[in-house]
N, C-alpha and C positions, 0 to 999 in steps of 0.2 A: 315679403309678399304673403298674401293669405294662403291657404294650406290648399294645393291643387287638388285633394284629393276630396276637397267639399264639393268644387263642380269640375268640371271635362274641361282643360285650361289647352293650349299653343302655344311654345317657349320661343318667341324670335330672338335667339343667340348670335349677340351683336357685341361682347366683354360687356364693358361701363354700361355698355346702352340698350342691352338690354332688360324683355318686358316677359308679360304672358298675354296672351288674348283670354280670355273665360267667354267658355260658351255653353250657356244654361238659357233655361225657361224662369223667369223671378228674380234675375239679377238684380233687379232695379229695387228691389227689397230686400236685397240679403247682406246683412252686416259685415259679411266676409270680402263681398266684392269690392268693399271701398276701405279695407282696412289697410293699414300700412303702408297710404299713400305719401308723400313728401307733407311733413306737417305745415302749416301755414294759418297766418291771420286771417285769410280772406279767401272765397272761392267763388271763381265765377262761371256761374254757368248760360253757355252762348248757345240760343237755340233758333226756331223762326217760329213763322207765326200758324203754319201748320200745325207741327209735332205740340209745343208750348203746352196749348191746353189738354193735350193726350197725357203728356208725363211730368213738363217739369215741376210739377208739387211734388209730385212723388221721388223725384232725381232732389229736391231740396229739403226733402224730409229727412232722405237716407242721408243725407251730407253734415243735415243741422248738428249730427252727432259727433262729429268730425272736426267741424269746421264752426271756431265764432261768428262769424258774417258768412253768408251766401248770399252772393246775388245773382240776378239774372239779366242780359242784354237779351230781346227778342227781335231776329232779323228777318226780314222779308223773303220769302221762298221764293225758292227759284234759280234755274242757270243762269237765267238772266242777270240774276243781284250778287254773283261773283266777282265785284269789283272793288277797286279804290273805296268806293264812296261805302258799299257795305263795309266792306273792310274797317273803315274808319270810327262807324258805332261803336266797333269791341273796343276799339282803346277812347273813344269818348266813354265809354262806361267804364273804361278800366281809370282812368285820371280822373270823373267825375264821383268815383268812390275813393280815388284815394289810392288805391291799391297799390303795393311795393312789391317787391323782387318775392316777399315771401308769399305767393297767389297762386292758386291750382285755377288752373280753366280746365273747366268739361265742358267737349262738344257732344251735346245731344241732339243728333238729328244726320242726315244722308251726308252724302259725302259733298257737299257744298258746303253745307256748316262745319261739318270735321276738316274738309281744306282751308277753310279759313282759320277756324280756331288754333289750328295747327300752324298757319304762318304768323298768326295774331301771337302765339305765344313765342316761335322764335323771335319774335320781332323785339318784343315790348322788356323794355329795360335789357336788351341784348337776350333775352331768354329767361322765360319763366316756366314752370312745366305744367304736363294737359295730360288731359287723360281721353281718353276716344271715347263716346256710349255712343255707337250707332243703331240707327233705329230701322234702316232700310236695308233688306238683300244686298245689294248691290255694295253700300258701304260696312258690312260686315265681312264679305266673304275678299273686298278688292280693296278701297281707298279709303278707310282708317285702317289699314295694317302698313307697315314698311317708311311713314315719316315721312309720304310725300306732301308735302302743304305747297298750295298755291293759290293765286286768283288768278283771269284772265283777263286777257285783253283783245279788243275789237280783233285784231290781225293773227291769232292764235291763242289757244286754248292752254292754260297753266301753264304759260310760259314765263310769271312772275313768281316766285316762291323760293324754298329752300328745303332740304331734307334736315327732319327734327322730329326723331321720334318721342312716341310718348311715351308717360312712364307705365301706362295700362290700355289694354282695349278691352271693355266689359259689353259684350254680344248678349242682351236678355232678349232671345229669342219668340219668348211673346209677343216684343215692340211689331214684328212682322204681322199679328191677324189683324194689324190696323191700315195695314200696308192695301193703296188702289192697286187692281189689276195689273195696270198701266206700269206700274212701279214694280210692282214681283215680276213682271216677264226682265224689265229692264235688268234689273239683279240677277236672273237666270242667262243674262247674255254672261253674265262677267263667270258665273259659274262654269256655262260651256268652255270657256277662250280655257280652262285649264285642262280641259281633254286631248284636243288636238295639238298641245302645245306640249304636254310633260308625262301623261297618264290616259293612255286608251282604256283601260279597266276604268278608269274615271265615265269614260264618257260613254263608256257600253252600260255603266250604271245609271246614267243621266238618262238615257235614250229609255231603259227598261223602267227608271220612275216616274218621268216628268211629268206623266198625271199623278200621280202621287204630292208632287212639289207643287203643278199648278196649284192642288186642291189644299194646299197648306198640310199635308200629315207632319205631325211635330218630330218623328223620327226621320222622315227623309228629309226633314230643315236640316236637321239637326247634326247629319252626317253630309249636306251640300256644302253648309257653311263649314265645318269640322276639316272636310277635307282639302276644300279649299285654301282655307287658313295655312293648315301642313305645306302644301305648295309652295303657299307664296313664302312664309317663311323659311323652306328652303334654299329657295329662290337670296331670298334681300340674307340671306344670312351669311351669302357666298357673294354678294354685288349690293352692297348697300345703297351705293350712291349712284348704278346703271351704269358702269365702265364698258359692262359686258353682257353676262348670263341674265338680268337683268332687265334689260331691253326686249328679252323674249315675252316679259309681260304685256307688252305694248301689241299684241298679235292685234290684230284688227282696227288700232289705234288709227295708226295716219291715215287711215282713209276715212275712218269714225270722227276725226276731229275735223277734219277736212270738210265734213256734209255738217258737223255743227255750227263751227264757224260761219260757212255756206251759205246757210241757211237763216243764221241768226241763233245765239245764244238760247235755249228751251226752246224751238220749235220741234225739236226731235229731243228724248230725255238722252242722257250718255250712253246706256245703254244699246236703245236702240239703232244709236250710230255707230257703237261699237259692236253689234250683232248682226248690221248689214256689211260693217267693215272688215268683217269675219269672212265674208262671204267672198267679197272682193278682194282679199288677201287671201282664202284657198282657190280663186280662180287666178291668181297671178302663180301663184306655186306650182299648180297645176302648166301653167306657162312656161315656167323655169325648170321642171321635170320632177318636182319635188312631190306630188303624190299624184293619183290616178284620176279620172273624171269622176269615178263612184265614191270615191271617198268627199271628193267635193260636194257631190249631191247630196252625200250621206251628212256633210256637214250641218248644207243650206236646207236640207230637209226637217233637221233639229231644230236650226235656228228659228225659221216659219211656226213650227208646232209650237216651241217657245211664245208664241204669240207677237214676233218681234219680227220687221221688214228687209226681205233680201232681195228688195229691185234700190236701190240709189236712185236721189232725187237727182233732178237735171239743175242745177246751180247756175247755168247761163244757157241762155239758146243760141247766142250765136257761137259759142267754144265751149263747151260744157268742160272735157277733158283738160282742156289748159287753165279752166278756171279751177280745178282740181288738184294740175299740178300747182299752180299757183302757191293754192294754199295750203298744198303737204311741204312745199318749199321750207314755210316757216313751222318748221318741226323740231322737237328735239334730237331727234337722231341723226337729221340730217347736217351735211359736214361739208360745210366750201358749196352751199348749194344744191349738193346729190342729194337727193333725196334716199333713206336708206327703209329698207322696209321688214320688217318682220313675217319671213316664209315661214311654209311648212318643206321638212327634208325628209319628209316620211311623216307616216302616223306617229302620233306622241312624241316629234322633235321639231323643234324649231333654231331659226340662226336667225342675224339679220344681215341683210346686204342691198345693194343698190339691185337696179332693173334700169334697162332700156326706156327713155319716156315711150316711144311708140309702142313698146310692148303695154306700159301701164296703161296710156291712151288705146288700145283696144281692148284691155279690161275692163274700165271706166266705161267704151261706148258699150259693150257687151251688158255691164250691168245696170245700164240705163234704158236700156233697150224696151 
């Protein structure tokens, strides 16, 4: 591994499988970041058609020294192109170069490119290895850390994939002042979900910078993402594969994938599904006894200022809620049909466990309201 003490790294301690994250401003330039990665004939780098023109000359510069061959696949942005058929480009590009067992993929770009790259590489010839470069909040601070790779499918959200970590996650914290609006608050929903889940001083920090993070200051990026990372790696270092501890990541999730699906793939970004899912998972907690009504408001009040929605869209008019549960049905947590849900059990802890539908169904009509 290159020498942690060149930039601010994140050890996710896993035996074999473990990595570090590095998180700096110029990574995407620094010779150290890409040093001592698994040698190989060939690297590919899988990006879309967004990010592409922003970095990847520069992600193929720094590799040329590396790596004989670089190449690049460029995929279509979007929740939407999380499928099969995107899916399918990386390993058309990977048989149409040729490429063997000995091939590093880098995902450059948000956590749609990093999920995919990430199941593209366990996939292809049984497993080849990746390395993460995200370029978005949101897949910095949440999904290129911990090995989840998936795509999705019409009926539910990553529910095709496999856990495959990478051998690196290199965070160049600049890639963010290219970052829409739209896209930083999204990243700031996944930042909050680790306050009220693990760390109050987290979130009493969040609450006292967020104009600070709205406005991009490179030290409170820099300690959002920082700490974040520490978490989750906590987290997956103790529950790798979501047995358990694990599943508490998921806070705001099953109702967030629920309004995606819903809704249709990129009509709401993950985020903000998962930031209004936030909202409807502290009013269900609140239901179950597990924190106060201020502390909910205190939540939904951050979540808004984040610039990010905490009314739930209406999914059907003539059953809204059952069309809700419906689609939390096909969940991963959920087990013989119950639906299981990620509460809050007080400030800075969470469990998961099932609920009542009629109690969920007037959480649902309550945040739809």
């Amino acid at each position: 591994m290159p020498n942690p003490n060149e930039f601010p790294t994140v050890h996710i301690a896993l035996a074999d499988r473990s990595y570090n994250i590095a998180i700096a401003a110029g990574l995407l330039d620094s010779a150290a970041a890409w040093a001592q990665l698994p040698r190989a004939h060939a690297a590919l780098i899988v990006t879309n058609t967004t990010v592409a023109p922003l970095y990847a000359k520069r992600l193929q510069q720094a590799l040329a020294a590396h790596y004989p061959k670089v190449h690049t696949v460029v995929l279509p942005d979007g929740e939407g192109y999380k499928n099969w058929e995107t899916l399918n480009l990386i390993f058309d590009a990977l048989l149409g170069h040729g490429c063997d067992r000995h091939t590093v993929l880098f995902a450059l770009g948000g956590g749609v490119v990093g999920d995919m790259t990430g199941f593209a590489a366990a996939s292809y010839m049984r497993g080849v290895p990746f390395v993460q470069v995200p370029t978005t909040l949101l897949a910095q601070v949440d999904s290129s850390v911990g090995g989840k790779t998936a795509i999705n499918h019409p009926l539910g959200k990553n529910m095709i994939g496999a856990f495959y970590q990478p051998e690196r996650v290199v965070c160049d914290l600049e890639t963010l002042a290219t970052l829409p609006e739209r896209e930083l608050s999204a990243g700031l929903g996944e930042v909050i979900k680790y306050g009220p889940i693990a760390d109050t001083q987290f979130l009493d920090w969040i609450e006292s910078n967020l104009s600070a993070l709205l406005a991009r200051e490179p030290q409170a990026l820099a300690h959002a993402v920082r700490r974040s990372c520490e978490i989750k790696a906590w987290v997956v270092g103790q529950d790798e594969r979501e047995t358990g501890l694990r599943a508490i990541l998921n806070f705001g999730h099953t109702f967030g994938h629920a309004i995606e699906a819903g809704l249709g793939y990129g009509a709401w970004l993950h985020g903000e599904a998962v930031g209004c899912g936030m909202v409807m998972a502290a009013q269900l907690s609140q239901r179950l006894g597990g924190v106060d009504a201020a502390f909910v408001q205190r939540l939904s009040t951050l979540i808004a200022a984040a610039g990010l929605p905490v009314r739930s869209p209406v999914l059907d008019a003539a059953d809204n809620a059952g069309r809700y549960l419906e689609l939390m049905r096909i969940d991963k947590k959920s087990v013989g049909g119950e639906i299981r849900f990620v509460v809050l059990d007080g400030p800075g802890r969470a469990l998961v466990r099932a609920a009542p539908d009629t109690l969920v169904r007037k959480v649902i009509d309550a945040c739809c309201a």
